[in-house]
Residue, then its C-alpha position, 0 to 999 in steps of 0.5 A: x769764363x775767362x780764357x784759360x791757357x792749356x800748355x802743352x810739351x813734348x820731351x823734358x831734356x837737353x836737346x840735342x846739338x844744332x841741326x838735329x831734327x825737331x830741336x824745339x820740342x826739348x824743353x829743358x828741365x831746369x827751363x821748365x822747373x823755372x816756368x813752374x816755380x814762376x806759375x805758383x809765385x804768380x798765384x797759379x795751379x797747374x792742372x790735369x786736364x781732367x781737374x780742369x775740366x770744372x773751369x773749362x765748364x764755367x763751374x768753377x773760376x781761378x788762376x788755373x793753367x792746364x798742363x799736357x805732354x804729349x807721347x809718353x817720354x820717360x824723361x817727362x817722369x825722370x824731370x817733371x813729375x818731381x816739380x809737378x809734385x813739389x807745387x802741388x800741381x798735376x798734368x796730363x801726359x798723352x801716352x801712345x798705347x801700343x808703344x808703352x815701354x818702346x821708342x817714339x817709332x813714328x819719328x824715325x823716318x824723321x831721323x829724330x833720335x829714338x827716345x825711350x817712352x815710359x813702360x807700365x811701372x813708370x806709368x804707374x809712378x807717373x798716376x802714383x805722383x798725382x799725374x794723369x794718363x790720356x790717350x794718343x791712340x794706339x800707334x801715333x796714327x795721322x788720322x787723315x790719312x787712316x781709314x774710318x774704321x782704322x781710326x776708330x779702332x785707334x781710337x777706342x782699343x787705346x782707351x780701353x788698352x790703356x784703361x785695363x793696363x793701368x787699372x784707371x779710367x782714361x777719359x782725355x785724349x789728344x789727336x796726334x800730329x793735331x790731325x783731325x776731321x769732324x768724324x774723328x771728334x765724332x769717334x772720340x765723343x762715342x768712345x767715352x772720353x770727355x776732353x780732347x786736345x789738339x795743335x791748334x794754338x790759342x787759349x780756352x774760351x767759353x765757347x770752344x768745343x771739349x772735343x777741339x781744345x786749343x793749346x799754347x806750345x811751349x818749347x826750347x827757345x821759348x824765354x822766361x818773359x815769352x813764357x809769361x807773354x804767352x800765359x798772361x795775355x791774349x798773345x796766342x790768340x791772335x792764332x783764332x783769327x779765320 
């Protein structure tokens, strides 16, 4: 297996104005409709992570990239699901359970601005475009510093919350904050998921665990060419070092 880029965004909109906290992890949408249109001239297909999972497995080979949102934002339906759509390609948005049709709560102490998450109907226009739903627990926990039998619960009652709600069988799941320890890879293997992502940065080689899968970040400041950097060449992996 060659090793196959999984990127990953937050929210699909302007940012906000200088000094606001957490800037970088706006993409805008025309940035991010020209990073599409860019990956299909080049040959690519865009892919949910479960649609990617025969690549990552070594069973099938192409010019594949994984796709991934993470929290839930409405604006990642509102400017991305179109463009998806329009090359044909799905990804995976990380939907945080308990907050369905709520804000991004766990960055209010931040004073990052409050930005509205997608509801159970938007949810289901997301699924309807071709899109996939994972899970980001039920609360957007630091599972470092969460009990075990907390965390299991995080970890577990989204699945199946989120399962039931959407009438669909979650099977992905991201860790948030890419906060982890072994015993947590152990719970999301026993909770029935079959993938999870984190923060760590690098592409996907054939030896990575299903349950530790890397990713490249992409955010506002990142041009076109750096983009491409990131995608076409071994850039991020310098990031595997130790």
């Amino acid at each position: 297996m060659r090793p196959i880029p999984i990127l990953v965004y937050h929210q699909i909109a302007q940012a906000p104005a200088r000094g606001a906290p957490m800037r970088s992890l706006y993409v805008s949408p025309s940035a991010f409709a020209l990073q599409m249109h860019t990956l299909s001239l080049l040959g690519y297909q865009g892919l949910s992570m479960t649609a990617l999972m025969p690549y990552l497995r070594g069973e099938k080979t192409g010019k594949v990239v994984g796709i991934t949102f993470d929290d839930g934002y409405r604006n990642n339906l509102e400017n991305a699901a179109a463009v998806l759509k329009k090359f044909n390609f799905s990804s995976t948005c990380y939907v945080v359970s308990e907050l369905i049709g709520k804000t991004n709560s766990w960055d209010h102490a931040l004073g990052i601005a409050p930005a509205p998450l997608m509801d159970i109907d938007q949810l289901q226009q997301w699924i309807a475009s071709g899109q996939e739903v994972g899970s980001h627990t039920q609360h957007h926990v630091d599972l470092t510093v969460t009990d075990l039998q907390a965390s299991q619960t995080e970890i577990l009652n989204s699945r199946i919350s989120l399962s039931q709600q959407l009438n669909t069988n979650i099977q992905q799941f991201c860790y948030p904050y890419g906060r982890y320890a072994s015993e947590h890879v152990v719970i999301v293997k026993s909770s029935g998921y079959v993938a999870a992502t984190t923060t760590a940065r690098g592409k996907v080689h054939a030896d990575d665990s299903a349950f530790e899968l890397r990713r490249i970040p992409v955010v506002r400041s990142t041009s076109l060419p750096q983009f491409l950097f990131k995608v076409l060449s071994s850039y991020e992996d310098r990031y595997r070092v130790g």
